[in-house]
C-alpha positions in Angstrom: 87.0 114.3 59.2 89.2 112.8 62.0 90.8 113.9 65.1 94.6 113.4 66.4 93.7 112.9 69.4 92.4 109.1 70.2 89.4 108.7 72.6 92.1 107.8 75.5 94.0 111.4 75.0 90.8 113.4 75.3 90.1 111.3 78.5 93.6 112.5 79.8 92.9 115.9 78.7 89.3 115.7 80.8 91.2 114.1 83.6 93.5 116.9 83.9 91.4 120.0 83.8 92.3 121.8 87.5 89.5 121.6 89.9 89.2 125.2 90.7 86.7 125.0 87.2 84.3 122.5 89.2 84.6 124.4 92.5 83.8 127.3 90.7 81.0 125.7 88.5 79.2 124.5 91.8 79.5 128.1 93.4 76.5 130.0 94.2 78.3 132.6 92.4 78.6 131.1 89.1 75.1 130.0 89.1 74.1 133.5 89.9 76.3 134.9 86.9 74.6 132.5 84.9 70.8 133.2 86.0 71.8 137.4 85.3 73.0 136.9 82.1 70.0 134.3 81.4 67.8 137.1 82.7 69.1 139.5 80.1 69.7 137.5 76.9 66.5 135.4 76.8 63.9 137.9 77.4 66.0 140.4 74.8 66.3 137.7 72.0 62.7 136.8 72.1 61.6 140.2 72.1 63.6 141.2 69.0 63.1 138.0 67.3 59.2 138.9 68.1 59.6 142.4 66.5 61.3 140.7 63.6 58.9 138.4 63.1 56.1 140.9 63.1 57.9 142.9 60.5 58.1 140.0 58.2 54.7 139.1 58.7 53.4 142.5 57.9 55.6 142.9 54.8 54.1 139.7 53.7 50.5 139.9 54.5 50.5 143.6 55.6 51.2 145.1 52.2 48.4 147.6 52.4 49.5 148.4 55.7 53.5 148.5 54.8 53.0 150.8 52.0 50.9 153.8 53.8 53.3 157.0 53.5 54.4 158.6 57.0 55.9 161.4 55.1 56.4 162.3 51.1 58.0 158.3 49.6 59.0 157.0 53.3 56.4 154.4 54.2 55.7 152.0 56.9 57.8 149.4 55.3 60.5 151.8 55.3 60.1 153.2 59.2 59.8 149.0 60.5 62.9 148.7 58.4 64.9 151.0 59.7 63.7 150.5 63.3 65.4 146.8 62.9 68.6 148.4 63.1 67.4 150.7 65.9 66.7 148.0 68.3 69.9 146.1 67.1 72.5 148.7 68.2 69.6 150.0 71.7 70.0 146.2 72.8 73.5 145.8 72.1 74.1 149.3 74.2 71.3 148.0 76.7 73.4 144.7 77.1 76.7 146.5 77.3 75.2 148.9 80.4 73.8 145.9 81.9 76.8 143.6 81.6 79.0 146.6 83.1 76.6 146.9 86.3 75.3 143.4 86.8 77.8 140.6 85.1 81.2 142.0 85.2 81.8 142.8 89.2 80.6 139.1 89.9 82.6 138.1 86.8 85.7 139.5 88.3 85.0 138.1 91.9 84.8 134.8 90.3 88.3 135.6 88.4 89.9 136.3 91.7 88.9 133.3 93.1 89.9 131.3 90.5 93.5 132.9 90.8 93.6 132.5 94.5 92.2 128.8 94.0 94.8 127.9 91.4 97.6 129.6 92.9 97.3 127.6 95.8 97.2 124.3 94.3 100.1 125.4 92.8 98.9 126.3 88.8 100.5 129.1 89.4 96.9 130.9 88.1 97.2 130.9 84.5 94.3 130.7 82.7 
């Protein structure tokens, strides 16, 4: 598959990017934005992926386990099963709480400034 662009026109395209990006990228801001949502997502995806894990595990060398009835047909399997989509939608509304109180305010400080940067050098602060 090939490009349009030649190696020189993504050069120019690299060339031209404003500079409020790098400004930004080197604030302690940004790095702080980044080090929240790092805080967040890592620990969350390991954990789930964890829980996952352990559920697959346990269906495969659990059986035994897995099949014991909680209550009349429903089973372990079934309760591990179900409790997949549990955590799903807890850690997408966990996420969405903690993006609201944590990432977004220093998400739109960073937006300001990025307006105010670009408008001065003239870019008029479209993004």
């Amino acid at each position: 598959m090939s490009s349009d662009l030649s190696p020189h026109d993504a050069d120019d395209v690299a060339a031209r990017h404003d500079p409020a990006y790098d400004e930004l990228h080197a604030s302690a801001e940004f790095a702080e934005l980044r080090r929240r949502y790092r805080s967040f997502v890592f620990p969350a995806t390991i954990a789930f992926l964890a829980w996952y894990l352990l559920y697959v595990v346990l269906s495969n060398w659990g059986g035994d386990f897995m099949a014991t009835k909680v209550v009349g047909n429903i089973n372990v399997a079934l309760v591990f099963g179900l409790l997949q989509f549990v955590t799903t939608f807890a850690i997408a509304w966990l996420y969405s709480r903690y993006s609201t109180d944590k990432l977004d305010p220093l998400a739109r400080e960073l937006d300001e400034r990025f307006v105010e940067l670009t408008s001065r050098s003239g870019h008029g602060g479209k993004h």
